[in-house]
PDB file as gemmi writes it, atoms N, CA and C in Angstrom:
CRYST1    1.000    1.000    1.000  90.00  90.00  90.00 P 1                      
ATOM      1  N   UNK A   1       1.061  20.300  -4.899  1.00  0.00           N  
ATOM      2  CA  UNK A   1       1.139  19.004  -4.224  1.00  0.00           C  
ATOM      3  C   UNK A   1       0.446  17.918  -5.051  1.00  0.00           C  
ATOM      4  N   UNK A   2      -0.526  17.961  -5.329  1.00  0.00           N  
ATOM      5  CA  UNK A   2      -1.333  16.976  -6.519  1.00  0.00           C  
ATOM      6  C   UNK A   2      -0.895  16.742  -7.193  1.00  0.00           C  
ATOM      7  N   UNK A   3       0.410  17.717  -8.238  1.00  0.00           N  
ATOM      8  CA  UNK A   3       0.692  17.456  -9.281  1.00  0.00           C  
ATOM      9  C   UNK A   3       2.028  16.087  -8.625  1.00  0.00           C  
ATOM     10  N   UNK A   4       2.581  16.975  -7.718  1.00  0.00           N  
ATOM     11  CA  UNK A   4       3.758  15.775  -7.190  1.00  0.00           C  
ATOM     12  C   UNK A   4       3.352  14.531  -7.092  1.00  0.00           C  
ATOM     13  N   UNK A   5       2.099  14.202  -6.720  1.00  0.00           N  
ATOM     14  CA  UNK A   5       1.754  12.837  -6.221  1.00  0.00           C  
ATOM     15  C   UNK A   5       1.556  12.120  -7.799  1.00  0.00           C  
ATOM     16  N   UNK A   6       0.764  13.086  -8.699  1.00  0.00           N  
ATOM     17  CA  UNK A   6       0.561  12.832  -9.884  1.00  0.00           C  
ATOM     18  C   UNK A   6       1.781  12.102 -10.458  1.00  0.00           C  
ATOM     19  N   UNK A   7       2.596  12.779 -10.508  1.00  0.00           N  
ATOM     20  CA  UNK A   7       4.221  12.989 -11.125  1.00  0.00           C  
ATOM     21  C   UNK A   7       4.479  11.493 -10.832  1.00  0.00           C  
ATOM     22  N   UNK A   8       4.565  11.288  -9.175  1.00  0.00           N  
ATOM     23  CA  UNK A   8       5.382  10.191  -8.701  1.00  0.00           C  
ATOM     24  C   UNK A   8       4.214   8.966  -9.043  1.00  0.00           C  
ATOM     25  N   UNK A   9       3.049   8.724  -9.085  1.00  0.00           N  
ATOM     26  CA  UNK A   9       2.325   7.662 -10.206  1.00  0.00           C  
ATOM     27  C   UNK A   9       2.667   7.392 -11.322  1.00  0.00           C  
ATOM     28  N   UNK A  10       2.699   8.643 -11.646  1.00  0.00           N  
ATOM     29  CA  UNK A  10       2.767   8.388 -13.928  1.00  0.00           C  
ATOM     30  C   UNK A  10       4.899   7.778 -13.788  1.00  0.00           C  
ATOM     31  N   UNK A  11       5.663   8.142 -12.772  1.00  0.00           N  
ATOM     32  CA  UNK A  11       6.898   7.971 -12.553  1.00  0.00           C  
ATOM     33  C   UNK A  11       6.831   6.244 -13.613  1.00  0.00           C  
ATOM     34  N   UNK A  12       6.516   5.183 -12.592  1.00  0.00           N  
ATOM     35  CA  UNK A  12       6.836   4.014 -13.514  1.00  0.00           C  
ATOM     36  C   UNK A  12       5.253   3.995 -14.643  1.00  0.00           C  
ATOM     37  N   UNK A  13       5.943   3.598 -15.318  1.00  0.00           N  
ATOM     38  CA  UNK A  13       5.267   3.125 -16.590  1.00  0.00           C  
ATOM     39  C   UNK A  13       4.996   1.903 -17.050  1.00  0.00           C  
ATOM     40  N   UNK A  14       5.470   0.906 -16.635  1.00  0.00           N  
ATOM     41  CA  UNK A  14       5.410  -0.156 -16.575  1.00  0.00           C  
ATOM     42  C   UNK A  14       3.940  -0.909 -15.873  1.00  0.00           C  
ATOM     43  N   UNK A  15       4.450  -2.463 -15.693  1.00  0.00           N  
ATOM     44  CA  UNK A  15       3.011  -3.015 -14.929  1.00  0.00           C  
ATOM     45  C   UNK A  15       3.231  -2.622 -13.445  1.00  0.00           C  
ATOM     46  N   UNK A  16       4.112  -1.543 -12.704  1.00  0.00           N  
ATOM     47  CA  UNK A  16       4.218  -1.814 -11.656  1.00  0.00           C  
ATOM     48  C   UNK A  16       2.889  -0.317 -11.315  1.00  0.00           C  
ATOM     49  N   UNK A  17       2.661   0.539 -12.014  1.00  0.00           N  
ATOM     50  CA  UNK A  17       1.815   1.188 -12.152  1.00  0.00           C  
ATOM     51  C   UNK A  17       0.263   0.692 -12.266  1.00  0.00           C  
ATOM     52  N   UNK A  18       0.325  -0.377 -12.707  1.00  0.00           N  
ATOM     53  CA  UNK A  18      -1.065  -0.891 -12.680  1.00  0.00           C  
ATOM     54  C   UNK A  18      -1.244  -1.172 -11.374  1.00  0.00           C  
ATOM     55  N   UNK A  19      -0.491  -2.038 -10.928  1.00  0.00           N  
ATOM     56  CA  UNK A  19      -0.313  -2.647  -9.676  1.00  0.00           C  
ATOM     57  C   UNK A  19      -0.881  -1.501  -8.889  1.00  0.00           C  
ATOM     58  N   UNK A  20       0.348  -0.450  -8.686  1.00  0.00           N  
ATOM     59  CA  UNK A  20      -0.428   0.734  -7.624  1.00  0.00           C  
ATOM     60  C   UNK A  20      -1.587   1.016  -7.656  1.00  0.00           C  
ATOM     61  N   UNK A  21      -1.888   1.468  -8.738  1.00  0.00           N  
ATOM     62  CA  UNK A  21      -3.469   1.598  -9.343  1.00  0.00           C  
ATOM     63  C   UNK A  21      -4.350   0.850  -8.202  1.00  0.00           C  
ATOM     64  N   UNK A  22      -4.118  -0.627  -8.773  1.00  0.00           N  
ATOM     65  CA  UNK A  22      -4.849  -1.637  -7.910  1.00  0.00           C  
ATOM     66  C   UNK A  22      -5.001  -1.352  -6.641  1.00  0.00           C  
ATOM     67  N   UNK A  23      -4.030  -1.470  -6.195  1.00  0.00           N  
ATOM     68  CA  UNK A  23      -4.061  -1.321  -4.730  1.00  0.00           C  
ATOM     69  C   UNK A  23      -4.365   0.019  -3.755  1.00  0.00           C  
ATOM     70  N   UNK A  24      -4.058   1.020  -4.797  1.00  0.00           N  
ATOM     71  CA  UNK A  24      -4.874   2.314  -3.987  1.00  0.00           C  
ATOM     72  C   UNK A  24      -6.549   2.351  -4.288  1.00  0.00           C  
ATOM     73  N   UNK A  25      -6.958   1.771  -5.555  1.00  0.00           N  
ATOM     74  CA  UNK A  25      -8.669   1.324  -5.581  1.00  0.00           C  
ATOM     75  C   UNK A  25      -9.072   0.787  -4.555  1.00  0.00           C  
ATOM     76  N   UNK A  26      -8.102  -0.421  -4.113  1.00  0.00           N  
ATOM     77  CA  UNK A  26      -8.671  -1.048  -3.077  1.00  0.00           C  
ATOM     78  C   UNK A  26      -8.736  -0.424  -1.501  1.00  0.00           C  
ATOM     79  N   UNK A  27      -7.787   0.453  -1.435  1.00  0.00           N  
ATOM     80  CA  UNK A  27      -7.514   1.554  -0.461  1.00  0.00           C  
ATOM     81  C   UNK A  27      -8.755   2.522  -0.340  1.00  0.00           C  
ATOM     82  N   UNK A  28      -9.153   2.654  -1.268  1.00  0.00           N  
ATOM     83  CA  UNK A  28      -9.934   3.934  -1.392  1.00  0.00           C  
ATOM     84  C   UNK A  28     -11.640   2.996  -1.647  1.00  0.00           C  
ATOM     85  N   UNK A  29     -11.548   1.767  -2.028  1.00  0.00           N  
ATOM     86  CA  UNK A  29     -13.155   1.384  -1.737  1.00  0.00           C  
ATOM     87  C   UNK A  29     -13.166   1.206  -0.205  1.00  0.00           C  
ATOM     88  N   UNK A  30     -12.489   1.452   0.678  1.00  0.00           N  
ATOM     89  CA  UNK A  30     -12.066   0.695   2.108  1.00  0.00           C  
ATOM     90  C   UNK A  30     -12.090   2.558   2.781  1.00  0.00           C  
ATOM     91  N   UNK A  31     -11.749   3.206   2.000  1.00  0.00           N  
ATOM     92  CA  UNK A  31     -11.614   4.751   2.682  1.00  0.00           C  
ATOM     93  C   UNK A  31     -12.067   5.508   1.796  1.00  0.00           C  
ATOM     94  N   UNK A  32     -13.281   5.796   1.319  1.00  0.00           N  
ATOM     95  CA  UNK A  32     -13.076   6.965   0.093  1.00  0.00           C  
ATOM     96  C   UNK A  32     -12.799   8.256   0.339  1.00  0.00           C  
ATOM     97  N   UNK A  33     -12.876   8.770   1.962  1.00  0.00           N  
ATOM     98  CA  UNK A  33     -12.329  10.146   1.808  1.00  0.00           C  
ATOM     99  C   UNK A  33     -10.664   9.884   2.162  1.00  0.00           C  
ATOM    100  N   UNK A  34     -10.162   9.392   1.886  1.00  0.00           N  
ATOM    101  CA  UNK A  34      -8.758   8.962   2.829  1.00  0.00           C  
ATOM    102  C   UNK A  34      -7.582  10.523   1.768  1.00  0.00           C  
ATOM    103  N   UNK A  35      -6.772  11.007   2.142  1.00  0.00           N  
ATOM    104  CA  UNK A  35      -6.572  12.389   2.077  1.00  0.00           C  
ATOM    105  C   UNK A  35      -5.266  11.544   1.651  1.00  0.00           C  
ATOM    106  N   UNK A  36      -3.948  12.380   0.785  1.00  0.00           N  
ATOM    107  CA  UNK A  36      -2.747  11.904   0.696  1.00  0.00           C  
ATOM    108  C   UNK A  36      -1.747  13.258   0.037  1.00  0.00           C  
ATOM    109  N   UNK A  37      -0.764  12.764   0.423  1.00  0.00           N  
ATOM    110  CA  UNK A  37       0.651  14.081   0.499  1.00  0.00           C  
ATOM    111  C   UNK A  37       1.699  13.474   0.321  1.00  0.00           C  
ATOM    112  N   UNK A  38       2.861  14.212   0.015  1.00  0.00           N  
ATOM    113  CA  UNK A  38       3.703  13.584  -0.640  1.00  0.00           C  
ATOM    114  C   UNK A  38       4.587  13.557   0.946  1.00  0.00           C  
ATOM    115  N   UNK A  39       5.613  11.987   1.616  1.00  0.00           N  
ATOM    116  CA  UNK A  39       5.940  12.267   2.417  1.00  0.00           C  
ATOM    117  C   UNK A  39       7.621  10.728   2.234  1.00  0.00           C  
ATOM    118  N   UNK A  40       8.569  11.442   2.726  1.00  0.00           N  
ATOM    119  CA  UNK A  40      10.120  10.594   2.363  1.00  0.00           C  
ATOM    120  C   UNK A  40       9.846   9.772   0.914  1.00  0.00           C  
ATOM    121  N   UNK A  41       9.467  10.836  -0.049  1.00  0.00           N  
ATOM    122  CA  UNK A  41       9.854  10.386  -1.701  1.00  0.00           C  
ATOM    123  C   UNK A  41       8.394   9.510  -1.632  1.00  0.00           C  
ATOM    124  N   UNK A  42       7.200   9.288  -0.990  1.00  0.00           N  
ATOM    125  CA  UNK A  42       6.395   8.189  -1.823  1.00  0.00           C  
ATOM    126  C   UNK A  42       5.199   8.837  -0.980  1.00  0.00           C  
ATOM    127  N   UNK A  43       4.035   7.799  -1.613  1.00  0.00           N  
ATOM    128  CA  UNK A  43       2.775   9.207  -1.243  1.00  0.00           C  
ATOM    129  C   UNK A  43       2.189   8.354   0.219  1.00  0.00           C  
ATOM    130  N   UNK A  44       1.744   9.584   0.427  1.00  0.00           N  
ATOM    131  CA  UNK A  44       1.346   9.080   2.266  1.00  0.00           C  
ATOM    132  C   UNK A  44      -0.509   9.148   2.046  1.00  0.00           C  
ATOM    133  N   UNK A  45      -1.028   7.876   2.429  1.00  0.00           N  
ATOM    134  CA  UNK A  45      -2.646   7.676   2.378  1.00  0.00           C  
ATOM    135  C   UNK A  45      -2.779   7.784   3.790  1.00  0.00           C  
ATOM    136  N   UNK A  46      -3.895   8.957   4.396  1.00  0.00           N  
ATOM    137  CA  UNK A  46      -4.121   9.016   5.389  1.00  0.00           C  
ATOM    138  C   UNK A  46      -5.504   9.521   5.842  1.00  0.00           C  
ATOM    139  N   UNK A  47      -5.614   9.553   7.237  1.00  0.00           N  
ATOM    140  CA  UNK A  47      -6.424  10.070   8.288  1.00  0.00           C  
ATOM    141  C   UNK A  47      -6.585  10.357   9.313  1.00  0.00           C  
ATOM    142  N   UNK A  48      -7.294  10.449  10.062  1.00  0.00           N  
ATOM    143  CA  UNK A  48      -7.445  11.093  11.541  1.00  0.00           C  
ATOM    144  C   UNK A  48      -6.720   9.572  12.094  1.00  0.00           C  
ATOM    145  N   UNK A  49      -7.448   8.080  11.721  1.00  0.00           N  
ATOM    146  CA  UNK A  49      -7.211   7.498  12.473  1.00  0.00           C  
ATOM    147  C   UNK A  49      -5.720   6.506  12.327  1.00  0.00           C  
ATOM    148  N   UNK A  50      -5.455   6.849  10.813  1.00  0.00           N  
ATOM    149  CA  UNK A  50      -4.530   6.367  10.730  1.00  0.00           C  
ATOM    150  C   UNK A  50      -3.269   6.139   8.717  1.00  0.00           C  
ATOM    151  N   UNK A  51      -2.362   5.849   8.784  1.00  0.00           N  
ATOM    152  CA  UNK A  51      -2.170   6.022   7.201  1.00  0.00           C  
ATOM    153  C   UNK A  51      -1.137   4.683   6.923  1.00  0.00           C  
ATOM    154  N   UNK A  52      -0.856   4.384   5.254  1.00  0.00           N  
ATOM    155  CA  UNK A  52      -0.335   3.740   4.954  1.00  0.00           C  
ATOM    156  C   UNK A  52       0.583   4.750   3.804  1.00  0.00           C  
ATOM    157  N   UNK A  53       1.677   3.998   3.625  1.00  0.00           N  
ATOM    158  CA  UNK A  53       2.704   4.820   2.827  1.00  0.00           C  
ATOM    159  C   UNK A  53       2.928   3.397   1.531  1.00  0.00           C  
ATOM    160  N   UNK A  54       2.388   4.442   0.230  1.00  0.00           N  
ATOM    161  CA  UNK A  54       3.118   3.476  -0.699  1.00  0.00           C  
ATOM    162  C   UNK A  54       4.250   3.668  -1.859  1.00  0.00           C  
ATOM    163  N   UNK A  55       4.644   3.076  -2.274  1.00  0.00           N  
ATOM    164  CA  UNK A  55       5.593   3.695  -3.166  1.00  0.00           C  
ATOM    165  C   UNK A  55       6.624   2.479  -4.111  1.00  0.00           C  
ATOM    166  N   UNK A  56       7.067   2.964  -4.806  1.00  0.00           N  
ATOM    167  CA  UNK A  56       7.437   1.774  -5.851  1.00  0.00           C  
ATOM    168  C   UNK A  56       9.116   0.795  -5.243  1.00  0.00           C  
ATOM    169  N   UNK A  57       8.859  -0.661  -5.910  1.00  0.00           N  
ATOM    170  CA  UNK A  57      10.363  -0.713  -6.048  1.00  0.00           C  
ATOM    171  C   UNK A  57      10.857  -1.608  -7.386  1.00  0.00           C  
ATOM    172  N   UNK A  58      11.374  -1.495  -7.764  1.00  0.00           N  
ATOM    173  CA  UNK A  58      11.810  -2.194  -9.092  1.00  0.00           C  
ATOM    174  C   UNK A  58      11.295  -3.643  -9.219  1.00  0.00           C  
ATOM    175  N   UNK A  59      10.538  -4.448  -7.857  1.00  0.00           N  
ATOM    176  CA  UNK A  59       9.805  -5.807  -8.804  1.00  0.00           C  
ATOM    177  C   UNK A  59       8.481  -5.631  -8.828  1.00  0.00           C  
ATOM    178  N   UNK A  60       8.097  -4.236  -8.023  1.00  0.00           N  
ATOM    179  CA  UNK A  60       6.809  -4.359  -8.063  1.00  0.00           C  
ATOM    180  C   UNK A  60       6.018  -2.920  -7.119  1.00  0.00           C  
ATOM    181  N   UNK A  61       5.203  -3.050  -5.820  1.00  0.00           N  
ATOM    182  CA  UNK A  61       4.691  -2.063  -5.367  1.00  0.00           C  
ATOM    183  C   UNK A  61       5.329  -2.441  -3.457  1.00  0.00           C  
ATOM    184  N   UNK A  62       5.435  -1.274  -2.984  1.00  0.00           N  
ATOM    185  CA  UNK A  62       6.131  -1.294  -1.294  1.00  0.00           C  
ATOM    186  C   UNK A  62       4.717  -1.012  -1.050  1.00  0.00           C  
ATOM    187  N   UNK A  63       4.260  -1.649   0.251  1.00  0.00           N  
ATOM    188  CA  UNK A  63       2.956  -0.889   1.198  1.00  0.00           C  
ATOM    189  C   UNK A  63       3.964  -1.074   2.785  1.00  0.00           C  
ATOM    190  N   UNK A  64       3.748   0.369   3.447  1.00  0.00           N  
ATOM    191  CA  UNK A  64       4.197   0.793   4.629  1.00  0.00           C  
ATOM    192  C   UNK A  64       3.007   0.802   5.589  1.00  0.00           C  
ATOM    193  N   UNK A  65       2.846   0.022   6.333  1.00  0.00           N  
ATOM    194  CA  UNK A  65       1.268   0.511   7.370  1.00  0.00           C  
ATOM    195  C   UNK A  65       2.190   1.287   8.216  1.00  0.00           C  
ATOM    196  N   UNK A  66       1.110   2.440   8.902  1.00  0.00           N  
ATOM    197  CA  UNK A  66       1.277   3.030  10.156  1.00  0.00           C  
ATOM    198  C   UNK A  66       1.531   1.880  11.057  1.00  0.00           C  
ATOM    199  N   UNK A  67       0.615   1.240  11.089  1.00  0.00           N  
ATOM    200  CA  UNK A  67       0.325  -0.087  12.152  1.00  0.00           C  
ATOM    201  C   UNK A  67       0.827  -1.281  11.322  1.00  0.00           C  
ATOM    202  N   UNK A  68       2.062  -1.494  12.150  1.00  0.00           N  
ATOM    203  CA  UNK A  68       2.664  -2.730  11.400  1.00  0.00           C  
ATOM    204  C   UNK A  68       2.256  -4.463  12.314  1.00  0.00           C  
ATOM    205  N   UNK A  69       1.761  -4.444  13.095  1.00  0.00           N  
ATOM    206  CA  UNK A  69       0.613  -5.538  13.475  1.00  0.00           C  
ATOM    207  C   UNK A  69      -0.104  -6.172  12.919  1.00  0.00           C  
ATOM    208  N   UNK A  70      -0.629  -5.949  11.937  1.00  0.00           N  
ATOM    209  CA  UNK A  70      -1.056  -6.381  10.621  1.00  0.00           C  
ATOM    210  C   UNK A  70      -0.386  -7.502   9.557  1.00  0.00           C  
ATOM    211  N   UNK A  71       1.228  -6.850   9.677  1.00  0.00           N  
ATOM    212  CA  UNK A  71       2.148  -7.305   8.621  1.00  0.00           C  
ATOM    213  C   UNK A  71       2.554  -9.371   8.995  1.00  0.00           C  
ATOM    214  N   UNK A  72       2.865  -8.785  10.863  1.00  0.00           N  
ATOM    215  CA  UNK A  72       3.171 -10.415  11.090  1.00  0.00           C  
ATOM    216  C   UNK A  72       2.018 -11.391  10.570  1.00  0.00           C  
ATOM    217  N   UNK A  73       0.683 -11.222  11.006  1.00  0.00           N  
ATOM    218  CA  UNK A  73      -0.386 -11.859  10.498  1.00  0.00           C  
ATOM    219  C   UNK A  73      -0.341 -11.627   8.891  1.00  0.00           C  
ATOM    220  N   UNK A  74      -0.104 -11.326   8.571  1.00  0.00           N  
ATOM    221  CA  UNK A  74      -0.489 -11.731   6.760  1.00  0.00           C  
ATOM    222  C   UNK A  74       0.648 -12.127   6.258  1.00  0.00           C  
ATOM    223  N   UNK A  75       1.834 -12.081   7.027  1.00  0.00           N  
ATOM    224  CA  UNK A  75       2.916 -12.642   6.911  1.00  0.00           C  
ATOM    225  C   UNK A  75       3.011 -14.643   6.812  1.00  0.00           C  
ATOM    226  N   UNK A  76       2.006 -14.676   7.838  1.00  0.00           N  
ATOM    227  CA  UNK A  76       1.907 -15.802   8.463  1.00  0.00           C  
ATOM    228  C   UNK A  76       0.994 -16.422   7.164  1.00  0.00           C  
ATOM    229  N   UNK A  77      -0.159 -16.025   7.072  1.00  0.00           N  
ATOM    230  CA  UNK A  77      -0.870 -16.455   5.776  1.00  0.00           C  
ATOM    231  C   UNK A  77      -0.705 -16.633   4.636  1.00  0.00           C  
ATOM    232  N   UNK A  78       0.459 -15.650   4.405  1.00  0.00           N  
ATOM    233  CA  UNK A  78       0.628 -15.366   2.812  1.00  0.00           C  
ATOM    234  C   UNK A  78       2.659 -15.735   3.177  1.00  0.00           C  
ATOM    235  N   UNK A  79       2.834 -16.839   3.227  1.00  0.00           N  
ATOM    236  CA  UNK A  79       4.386 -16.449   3.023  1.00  0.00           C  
ATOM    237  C   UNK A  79       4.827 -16.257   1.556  1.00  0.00           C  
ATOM    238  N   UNK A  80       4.134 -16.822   0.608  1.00  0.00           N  
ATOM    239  CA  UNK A  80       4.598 -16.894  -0.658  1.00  0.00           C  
ATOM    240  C   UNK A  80       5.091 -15.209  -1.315  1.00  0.00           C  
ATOM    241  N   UNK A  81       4.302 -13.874  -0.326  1.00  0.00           N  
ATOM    242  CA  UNK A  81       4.422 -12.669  -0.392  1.00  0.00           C  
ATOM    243  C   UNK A  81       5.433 -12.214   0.147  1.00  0.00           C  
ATOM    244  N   UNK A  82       6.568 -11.308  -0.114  1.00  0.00           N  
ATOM    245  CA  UNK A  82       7.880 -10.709   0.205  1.00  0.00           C  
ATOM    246  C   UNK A  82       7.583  -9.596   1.602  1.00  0.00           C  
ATOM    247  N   UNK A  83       7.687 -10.269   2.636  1.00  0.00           N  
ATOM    248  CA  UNK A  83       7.341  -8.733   3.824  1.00  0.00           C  
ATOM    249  C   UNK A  83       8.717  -8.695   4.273  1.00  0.00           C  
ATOM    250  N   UNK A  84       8.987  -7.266   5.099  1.00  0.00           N  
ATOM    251  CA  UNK A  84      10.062  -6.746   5.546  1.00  0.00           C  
ATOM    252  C   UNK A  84       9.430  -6.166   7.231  1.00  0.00           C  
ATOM    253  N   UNK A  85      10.194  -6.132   8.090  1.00  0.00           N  
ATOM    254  CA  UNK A  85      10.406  -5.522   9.029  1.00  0.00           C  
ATOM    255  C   UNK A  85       9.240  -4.265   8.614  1.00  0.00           C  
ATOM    256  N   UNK A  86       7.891  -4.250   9.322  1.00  0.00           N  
ATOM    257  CA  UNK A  86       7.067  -2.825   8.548  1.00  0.00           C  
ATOM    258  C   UNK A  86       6.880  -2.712   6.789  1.00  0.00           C  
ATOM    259  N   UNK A  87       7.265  -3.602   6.377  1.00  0.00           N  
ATOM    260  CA  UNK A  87       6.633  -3.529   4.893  1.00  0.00           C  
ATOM    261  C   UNK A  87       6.104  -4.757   4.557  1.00  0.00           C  
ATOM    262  N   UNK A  88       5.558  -4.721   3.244  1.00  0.00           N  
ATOM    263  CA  UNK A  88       4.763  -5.632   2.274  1.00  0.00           C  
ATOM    264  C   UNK A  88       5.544  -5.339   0.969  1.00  0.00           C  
ATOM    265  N   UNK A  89       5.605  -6.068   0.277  1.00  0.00           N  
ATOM    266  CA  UNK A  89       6.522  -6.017  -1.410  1.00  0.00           C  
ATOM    267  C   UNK A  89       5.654  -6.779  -1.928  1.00  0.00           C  
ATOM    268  N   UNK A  90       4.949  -6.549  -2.457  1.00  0.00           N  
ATOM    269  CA  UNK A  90       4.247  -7.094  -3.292  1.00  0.00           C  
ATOM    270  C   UNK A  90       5.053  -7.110  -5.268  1.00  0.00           C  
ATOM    271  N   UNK A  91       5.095  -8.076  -5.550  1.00  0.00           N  
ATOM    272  CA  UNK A  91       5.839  -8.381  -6.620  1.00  0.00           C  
ATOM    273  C   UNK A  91       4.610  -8.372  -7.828  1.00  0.00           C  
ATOM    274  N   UNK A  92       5.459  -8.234  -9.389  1.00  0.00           N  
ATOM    275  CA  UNK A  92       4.411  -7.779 -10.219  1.00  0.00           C  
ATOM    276  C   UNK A  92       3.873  -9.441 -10.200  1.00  0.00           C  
ATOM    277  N   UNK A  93       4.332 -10.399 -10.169  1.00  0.00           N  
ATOM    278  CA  UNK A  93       4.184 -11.825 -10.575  1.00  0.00           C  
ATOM    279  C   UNK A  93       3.287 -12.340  -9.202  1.00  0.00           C  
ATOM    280  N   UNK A  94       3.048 -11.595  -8.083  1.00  0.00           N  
ATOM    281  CA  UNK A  94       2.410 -12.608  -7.030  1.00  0.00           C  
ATOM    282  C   UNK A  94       0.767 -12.442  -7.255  1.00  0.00           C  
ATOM    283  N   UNK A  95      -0.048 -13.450  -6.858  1.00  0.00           N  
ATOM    284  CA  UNK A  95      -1.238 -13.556  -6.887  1.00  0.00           C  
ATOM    285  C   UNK A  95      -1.453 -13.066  -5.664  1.00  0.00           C  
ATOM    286  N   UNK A  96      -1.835 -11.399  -5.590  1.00  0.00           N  
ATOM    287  CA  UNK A  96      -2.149 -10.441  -4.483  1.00  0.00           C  
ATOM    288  C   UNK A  96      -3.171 -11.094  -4.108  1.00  0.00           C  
ATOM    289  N   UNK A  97      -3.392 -11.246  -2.594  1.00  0.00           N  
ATOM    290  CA  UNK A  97      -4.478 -11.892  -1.479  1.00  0.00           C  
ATOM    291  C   UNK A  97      -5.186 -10.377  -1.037  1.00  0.00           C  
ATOM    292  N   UNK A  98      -6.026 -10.422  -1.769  1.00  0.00           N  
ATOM    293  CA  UNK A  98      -6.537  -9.141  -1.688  1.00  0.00           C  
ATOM    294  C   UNK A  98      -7.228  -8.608  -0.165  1.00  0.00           C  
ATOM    295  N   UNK A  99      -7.811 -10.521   0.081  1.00  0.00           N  
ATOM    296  CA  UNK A  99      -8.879 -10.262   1.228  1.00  0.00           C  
ATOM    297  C   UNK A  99      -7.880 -10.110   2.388  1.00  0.00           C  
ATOM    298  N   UNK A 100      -6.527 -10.545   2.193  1.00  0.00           N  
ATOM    299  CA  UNK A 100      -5.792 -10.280   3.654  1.00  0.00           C  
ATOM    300  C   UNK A 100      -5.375  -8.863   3.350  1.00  0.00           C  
ATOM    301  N   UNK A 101      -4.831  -8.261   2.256  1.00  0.00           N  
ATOM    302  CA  UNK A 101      -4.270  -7.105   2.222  1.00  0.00           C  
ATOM    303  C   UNK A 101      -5.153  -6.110   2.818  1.00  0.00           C  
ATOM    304  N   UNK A 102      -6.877  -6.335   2.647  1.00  0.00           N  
ATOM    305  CA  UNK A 102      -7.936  -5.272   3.088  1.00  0.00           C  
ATOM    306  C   UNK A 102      -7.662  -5.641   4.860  1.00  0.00           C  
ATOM    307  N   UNK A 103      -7.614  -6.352   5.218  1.00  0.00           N  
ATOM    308  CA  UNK A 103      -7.249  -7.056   6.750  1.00  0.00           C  
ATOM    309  C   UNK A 103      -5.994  -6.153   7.276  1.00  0.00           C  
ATOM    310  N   UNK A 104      -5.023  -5.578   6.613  1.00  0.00           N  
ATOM    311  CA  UNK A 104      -3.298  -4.926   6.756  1.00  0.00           C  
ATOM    312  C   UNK A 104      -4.192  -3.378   6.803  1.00  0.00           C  
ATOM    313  N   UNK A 105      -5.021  -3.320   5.641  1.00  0.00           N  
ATOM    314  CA  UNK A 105      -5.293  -1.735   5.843  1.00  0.00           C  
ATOM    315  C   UNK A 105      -6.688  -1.482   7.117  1.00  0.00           C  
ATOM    316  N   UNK A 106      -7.359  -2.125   7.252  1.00  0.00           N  
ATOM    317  CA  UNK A 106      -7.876  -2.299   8.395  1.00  0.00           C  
ATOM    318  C   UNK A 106      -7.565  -1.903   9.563  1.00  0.00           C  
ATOM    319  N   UNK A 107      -6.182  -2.687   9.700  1.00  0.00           N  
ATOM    320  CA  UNK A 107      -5.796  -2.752  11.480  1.00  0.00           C  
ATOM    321  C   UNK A 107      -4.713  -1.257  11.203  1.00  0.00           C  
ATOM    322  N   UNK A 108      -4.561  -0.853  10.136  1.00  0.00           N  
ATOM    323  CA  UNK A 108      -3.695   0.781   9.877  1.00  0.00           C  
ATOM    324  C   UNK A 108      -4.663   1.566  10.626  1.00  0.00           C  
ATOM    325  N   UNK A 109      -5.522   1.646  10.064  1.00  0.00           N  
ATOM    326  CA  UNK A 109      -6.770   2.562   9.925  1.00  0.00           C  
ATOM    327  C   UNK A 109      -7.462   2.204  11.478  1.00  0.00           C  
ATOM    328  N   UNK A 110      -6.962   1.258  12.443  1.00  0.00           N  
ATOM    329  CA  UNK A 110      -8.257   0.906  13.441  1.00  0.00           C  
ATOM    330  C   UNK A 110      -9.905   0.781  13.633  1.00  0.00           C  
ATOM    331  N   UNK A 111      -9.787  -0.152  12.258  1.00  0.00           N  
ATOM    332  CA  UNK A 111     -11.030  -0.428  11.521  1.00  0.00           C  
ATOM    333  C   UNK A 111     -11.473  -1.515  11.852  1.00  0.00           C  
ATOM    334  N   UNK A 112     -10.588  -2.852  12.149  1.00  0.00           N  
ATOM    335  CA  UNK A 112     -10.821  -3.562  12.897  1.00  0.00           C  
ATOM    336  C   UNK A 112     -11.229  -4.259  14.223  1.00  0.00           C  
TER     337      UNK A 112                                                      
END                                                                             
């Protein structure tokens, strides 16, 4: 299983890999025991109280919250950012709002 999750990171090579990078650091200063498995092709960050699903798309990085309550509000703040119905698209070119994105994994997690 490690190696799969491994696999599906090293997958792009590009800057969209940095990107993930980024954003699971920031995942993991926010959760450091937060546990993950491979789950519908992309890796699942989780816990007791709650998980986010991330995984690539050709402009950049997908974030899936468990808790998509989160998404309308940072939606609202950040329109310049690509959201979907339950997702976030974060593009390689956007100036990631880091402090709202920790706000999205928050209300996943019922941290808020």
């Amino acid at each position: 299983m490690i190696n799969d999750i491994q696999n599906y990171i090293d997958s792009a090579t590009d800057q969209r890999r940095d990107l993930y990078l980024q954003v699971v650091a920031k995942l993991k200063e926010l959760l450091p025991d937060i546990s993950t498995k491979m789950a519908y092709g992309v890796i699942k960050y989780f816990n007791s109280k709650g998980y986010i699903y991330l995984g690539y798309w050709k402009g950049g990085v997908s974030i899936y919250p468990g808790n998509t309550t989160g998404i309308a509000q940072f939606r609202e703040r950040n329109p310049q950012i690509k959201t979907r119905i339950g997702t976030i698209n974060l593009r390689l070119t956007d100036q990631i709002p880091w402090d709202e994105l920790l706000l999205v994994f928050k209300e996943s997690f019922k941290l808020s």
